[in-house]
C-alpha positions in Angstrom: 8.2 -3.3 19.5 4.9 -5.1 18.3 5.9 -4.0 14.9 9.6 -5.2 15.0 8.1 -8.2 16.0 5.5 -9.0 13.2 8.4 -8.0 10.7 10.6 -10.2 12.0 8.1 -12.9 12.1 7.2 -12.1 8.2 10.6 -12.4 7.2 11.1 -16.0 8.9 7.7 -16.9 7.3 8.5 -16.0 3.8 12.3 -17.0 3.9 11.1 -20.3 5.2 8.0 -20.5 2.1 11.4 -19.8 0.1 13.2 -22.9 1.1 9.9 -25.3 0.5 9.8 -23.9 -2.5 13.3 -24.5 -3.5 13.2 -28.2 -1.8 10.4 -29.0 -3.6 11.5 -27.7 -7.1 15.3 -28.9 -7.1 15.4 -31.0 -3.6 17.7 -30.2 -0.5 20.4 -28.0 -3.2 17.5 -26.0 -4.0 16.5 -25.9 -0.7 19.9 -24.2 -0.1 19.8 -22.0 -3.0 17.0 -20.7 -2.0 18.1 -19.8 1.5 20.6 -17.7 -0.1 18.0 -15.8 -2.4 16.3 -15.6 0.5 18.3 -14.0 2.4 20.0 -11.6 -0.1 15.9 -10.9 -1.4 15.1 -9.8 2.2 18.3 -7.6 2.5 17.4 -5.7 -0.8 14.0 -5.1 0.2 14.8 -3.6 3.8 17.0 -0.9 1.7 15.5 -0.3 -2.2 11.8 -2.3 -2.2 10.4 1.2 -1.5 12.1 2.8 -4.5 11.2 -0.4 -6.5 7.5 -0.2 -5.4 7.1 3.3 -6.2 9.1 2.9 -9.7 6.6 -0.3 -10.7 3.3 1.9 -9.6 4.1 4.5 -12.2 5.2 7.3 -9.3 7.0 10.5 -9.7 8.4 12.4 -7.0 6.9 16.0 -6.9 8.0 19.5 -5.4 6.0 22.5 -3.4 6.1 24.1 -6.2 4.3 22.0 -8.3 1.6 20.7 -6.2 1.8 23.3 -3.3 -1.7 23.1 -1.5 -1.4 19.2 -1.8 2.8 19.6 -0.7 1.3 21.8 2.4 -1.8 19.1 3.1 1.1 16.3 3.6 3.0 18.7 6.1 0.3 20.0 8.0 -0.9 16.4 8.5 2.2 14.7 9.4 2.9 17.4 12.1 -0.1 16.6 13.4 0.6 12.9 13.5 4.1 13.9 14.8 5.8 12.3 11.5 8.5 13.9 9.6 7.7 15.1 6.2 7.5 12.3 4.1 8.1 12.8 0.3 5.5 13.3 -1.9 4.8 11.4 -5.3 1.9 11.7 -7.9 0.8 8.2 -10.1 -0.3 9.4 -13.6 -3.8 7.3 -13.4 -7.4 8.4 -13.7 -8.3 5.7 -11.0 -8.0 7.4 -8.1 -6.1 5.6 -5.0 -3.3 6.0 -2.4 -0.2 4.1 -0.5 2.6 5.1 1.5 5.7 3.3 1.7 9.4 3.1 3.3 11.2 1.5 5.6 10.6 4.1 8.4 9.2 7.1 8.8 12.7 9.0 8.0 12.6 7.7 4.6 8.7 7.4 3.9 6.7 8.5 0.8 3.2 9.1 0.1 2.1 8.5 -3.3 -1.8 9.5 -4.5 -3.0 9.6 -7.8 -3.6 12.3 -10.1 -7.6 10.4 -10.6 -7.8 11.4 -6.5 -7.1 14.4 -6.7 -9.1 15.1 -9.3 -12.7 13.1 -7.8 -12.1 14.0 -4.6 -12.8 17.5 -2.4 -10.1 18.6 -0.4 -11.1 17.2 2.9 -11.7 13.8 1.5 -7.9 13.6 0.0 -7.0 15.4 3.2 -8.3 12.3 4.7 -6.7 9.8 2.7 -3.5 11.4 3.1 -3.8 10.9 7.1 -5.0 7.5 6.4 -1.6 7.0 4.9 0.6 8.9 7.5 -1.0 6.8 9.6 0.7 3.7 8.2 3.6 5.5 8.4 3.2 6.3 12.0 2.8 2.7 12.9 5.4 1.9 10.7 3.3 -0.5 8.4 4.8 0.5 5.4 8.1 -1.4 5.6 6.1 -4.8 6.2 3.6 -4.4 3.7 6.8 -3.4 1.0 8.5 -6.3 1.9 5.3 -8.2 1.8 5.0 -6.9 -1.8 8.1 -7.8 -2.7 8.8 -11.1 -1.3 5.6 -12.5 -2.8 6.5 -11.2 -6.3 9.8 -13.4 -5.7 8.6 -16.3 -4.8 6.0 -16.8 -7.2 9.3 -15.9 -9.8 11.2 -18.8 -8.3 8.1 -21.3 -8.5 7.9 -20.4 -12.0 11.8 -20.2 -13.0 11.9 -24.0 -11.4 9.1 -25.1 -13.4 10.7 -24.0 -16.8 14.3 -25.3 -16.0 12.4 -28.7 -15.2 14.1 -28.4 -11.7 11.1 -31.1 -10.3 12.7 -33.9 -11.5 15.7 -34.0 -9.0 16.0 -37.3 -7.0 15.8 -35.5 -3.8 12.3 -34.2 -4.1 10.0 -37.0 -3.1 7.1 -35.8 -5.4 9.3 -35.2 -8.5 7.8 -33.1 -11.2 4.9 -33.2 -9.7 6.2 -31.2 -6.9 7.3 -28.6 -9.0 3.9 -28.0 -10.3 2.4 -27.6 -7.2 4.8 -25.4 -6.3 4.1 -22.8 -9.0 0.1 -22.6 -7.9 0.2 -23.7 -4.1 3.4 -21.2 -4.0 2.1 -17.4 -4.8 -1.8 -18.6 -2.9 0.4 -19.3 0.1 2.1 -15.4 0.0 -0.8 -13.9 -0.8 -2.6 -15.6 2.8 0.4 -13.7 4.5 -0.2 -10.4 2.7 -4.1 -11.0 3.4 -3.3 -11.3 7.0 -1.1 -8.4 7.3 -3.3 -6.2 5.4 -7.2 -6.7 6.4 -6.1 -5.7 10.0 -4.2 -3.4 9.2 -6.6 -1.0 7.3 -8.9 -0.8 10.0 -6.1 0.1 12.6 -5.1 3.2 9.5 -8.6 4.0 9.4 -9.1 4.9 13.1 -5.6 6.7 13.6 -5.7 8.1 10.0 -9.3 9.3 11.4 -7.3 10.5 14.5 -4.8 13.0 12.5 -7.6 14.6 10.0 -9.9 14.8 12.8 -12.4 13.6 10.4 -14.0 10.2 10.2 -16.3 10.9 7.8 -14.3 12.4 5.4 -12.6 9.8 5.0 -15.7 7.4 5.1 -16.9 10.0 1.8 -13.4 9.2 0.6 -13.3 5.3 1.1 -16.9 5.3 -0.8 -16.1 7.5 -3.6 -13.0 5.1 -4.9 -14.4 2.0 -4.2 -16.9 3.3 -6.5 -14.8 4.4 -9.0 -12.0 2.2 -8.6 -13.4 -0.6 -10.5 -14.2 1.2 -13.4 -11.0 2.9 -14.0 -7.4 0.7 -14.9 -4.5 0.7 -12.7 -1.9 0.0 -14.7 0.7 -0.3 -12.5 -1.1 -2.3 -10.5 -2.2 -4.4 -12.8 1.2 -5.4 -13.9 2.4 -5.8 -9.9 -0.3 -7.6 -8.2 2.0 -8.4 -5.3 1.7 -4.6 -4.8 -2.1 -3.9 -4.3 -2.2 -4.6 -0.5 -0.6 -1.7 -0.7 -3.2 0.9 -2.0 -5.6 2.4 0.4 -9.0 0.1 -1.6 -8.2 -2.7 -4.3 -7.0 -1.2 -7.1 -7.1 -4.6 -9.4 -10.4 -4.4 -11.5 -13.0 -7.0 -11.3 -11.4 -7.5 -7.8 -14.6 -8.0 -5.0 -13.6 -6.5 -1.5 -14.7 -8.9 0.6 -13.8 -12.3 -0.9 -11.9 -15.1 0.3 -8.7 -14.1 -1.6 -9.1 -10.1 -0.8 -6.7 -8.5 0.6 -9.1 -5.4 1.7 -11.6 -5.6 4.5 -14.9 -5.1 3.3 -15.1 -1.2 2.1 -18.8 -1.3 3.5 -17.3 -2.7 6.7 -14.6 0.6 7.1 -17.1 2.9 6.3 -19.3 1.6 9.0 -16.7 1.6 11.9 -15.8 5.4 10.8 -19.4 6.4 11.0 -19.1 4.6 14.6 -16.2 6.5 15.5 -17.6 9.8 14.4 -20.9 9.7 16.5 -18.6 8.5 19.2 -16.5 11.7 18.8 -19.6 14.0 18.2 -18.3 15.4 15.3 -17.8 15.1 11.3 -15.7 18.3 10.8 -11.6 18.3 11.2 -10.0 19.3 14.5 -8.1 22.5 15.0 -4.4 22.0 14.1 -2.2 21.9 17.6 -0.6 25.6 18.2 2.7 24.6 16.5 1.4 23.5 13.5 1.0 25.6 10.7 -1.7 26.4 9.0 -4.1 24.5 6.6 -4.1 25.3 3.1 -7.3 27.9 2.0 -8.6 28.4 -1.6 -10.8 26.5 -3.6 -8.6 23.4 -4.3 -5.7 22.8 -6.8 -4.4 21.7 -10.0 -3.7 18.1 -11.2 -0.3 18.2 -12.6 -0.3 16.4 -15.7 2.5 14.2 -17.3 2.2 17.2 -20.6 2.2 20.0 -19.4 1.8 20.3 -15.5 -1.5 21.0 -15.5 -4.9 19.6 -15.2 -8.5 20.0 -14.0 -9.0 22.1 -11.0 -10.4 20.2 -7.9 -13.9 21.6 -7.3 -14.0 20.6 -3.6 -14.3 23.2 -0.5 -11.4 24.5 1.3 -10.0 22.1 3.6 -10.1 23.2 7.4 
């Protein structure tokens, strides 16, 4: 219900940073116009932003055959955290990172780079994964995907008016001027939404993604080992969407610092501190046993990297997970 709520809420917000836009940029007509985009933006992204996120991120859906120990990680974890199996997708990228997306957790994904899989031991992606179910579970994924999108359209709209000189109609009181503001003021004010939605939201994912794995410091390992290496590495996806990087699991923009005004992370420091918290508070730092109608957890050594050549890749040198 909360979550229905805060969607609902998003929508009016940005529909509504839609119509100042448009009033500003071609007075009360653009105002209108905008309404309609608006509205017609919001309906696309409720049914296809997922797909469109995932396509822009450089994601490709995968099968059990192809990543099976990963393929069985994802379903042992989400019938833990009582989910249905969400797909599964791999981004081609040596920085290694997470999201999850979809509108509910019928038609969610989980998308992890092939850089993860390959820096991280098995109970560290393990961890991320539940991290990302998690988001799922609370249904997160729908407002943070609209979030995405929505911002990337508005800043497109403050721009489009800009070049087609709409600022000088007689009904906006600031003129061009107006339209100017519009283009910077515009995207800074959808990225404060996408901040609000997001910094809370990671620490709620971290606990109940802590919750499903059974292993807060896992996850803590995991959380330190990309911030590390995330801003050494190129998201290219990313870096071509940067409406999108709310999404990912740390800030996959380079040069980006975690705990700035304009983040839209919590302070990685920060998470890895309240999962160290929670795991003394739980007395333990090793998974829980899967509940009896769960199956099994994967065993071996690790698994291969698919890669976009030849299906295969380095072998993850991590322990078993479980």
């Amino acid at each position: 219900m909360l979550n229905a709520l805060r969607t609902t809420v998003l929508l009016a917000g940005m529909t509504a940073l839609f119509m100042v836009v448009g009033y500003f940029i071609g007075g009360t007509g653009g105002m209108m116009i905008a309404f309609g985009i608006a509205v017609a933006t919001n309906v696309f992204a409720y049914w296809n932003s997922d797909k469109m996120v995932l396509r822009m991120q450089n994601a490709v859906p995968v099968e059990r055959s192809r990543v099976p120990e990963l393929y069985q990680m994802v379903e042992v974890l989400a019938d833990r955290a009582g989910l249905p199996m969400p797909k599964v997708y791999v981004i081609q990228s040596d920085q290694p990172n997470a999201f999850a997306t979809g509108r509910n957790p019928q038609n969610a994904a989980v998308a992890v780079s092939t850089g993860l899989l390959r820096h991280l031991d098995t109970r560290e992606v393990a961890a991320v994964v539940a991290h990302e179910l998690a988001h799922i579970r609370s249904r997160d994924t729908l407002t943070m995907t609209i979030t995405a999108t929505l911002a990337g359209a508005i800043s497109m709209l403050a721009q489009f008016g800009l070049f087609f000189g709409g600022g000088n109609n007689r009904d906006n009181p600031l003129g061009g001027f107006g339209a100017i503001l519009m283009v910077f003021l515009a995207p800074v004010a959808a990225m404060m939404v996408q901040m609000a939605i997001s910094r809370t939201r990671e620490y709620e994912a971290d606990r109940d993604g802590a919750e499903i794995s059974g292993d807060p410091l896992a996850l803590a390992s995991a959380l330190n080992k990309i911030a590390t290496l995330a801003g050494r590495q190129v998201n290219v996806g990313a870096e071509r969407n940067p409406a999108q990087a709310h999404m990912y699991i740390i800030n996959p923009l380079s040069g980006a610092r975690m705990d700035n005004l304009f983040s839209t992370h919590p302070d990685t420091g920060n998470r890895i501190a309240a999962l160290k918290k929670l795991a003394d508070t739980l007395q333990t730092g090793h998974p829980q046993q899967p509940s009896a109608h769960a199956r099994p957890a994967p065993s071996g050594a690790g698994w291969r990297v698919p890669s976009s050549r030849d299906g295969s890749g380095p072998r993850d040198t991590g322990g078993p997970w479980g």
